[in-house]
N, C-alpha and C positions, 0 to 999 in steps of 0.2 A: 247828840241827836243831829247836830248837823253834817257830821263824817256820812252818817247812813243816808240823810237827802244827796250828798254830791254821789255816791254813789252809784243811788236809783238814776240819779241824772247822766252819767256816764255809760249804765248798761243801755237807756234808752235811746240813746243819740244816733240817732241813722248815718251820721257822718263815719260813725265805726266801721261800719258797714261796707260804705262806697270805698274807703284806705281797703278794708282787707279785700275788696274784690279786684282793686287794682292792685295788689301784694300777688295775688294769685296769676292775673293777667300777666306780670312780668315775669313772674316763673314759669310761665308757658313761651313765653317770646322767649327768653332763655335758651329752654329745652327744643324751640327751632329755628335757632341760629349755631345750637351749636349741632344739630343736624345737617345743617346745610355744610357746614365748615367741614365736617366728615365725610362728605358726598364724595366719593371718586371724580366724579363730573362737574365738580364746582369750578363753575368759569372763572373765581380769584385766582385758583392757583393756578400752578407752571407745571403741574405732572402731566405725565405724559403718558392715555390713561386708552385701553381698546375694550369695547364692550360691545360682544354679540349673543343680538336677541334671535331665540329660535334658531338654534345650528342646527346642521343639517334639511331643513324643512323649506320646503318651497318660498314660504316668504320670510327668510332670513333675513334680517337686516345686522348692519355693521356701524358701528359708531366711533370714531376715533379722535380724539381729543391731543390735539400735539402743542404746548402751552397754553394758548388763548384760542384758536383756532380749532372749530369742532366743523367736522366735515361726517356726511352720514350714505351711507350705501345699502341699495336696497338688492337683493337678488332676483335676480329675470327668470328663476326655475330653470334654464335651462341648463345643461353640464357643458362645463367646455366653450359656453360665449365668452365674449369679449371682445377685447381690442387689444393687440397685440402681436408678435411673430416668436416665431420657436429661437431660444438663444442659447441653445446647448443641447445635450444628453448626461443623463446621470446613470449610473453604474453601481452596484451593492456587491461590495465587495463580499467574497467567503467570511470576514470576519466579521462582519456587520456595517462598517463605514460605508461611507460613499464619498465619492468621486465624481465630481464636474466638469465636461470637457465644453467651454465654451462653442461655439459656432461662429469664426469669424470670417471676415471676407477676406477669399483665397485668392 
């Protein structure tokens, strides 16, 4: 008779309760850290990692991740801005290759 009171006493205890909610809670913290760990863009690691959002589309952006270091670019819409000067011409070959002839100063 007393086997059956500790029992009833152990189904009843709310302290069951609160272990398995925190049992469930760490299985979640778990399942998003090993999320994060698998993230291409996770600032731990050292890959070396380019992600663009909306290519081709006027507000494209560009993300790119070079080990610790994330630098982000957004597009101006228009074709052909920048900053820069022309450093060569390239050439398609009949076979399909190409060919680069720098531009240097003559």
């Amino acid at each position: 008779m007393s086997l059956r009171l500790m029992d009833d006493l152990e189904a009843d205890d709310p302290i069951l309760s609160v272990v398995n909610l925190i049992d469930v809670f760490l299985v979640i913290i778990a399942a998003l850290l090993l999320a994060v760990a698998n993230n291409p863009m996770n600032p731990f690691s050292a890959d070396n990692v380019t992600v663009i959002k909306n290519p081709g589309q006027p507000n494209m952006e560009m993300i790119v991740k070079k080990g610790e270091q994330i630098e982000h670019y957004q597009a101006s819409g228009e074709i052909g801005s920048g900053e820069g000067s022309r450093a060569g011409v390239a050439y398609r070959m009949k076979d399909g290759s190409f060919i680069y002839v720098p531009e240097g100063d003559r």
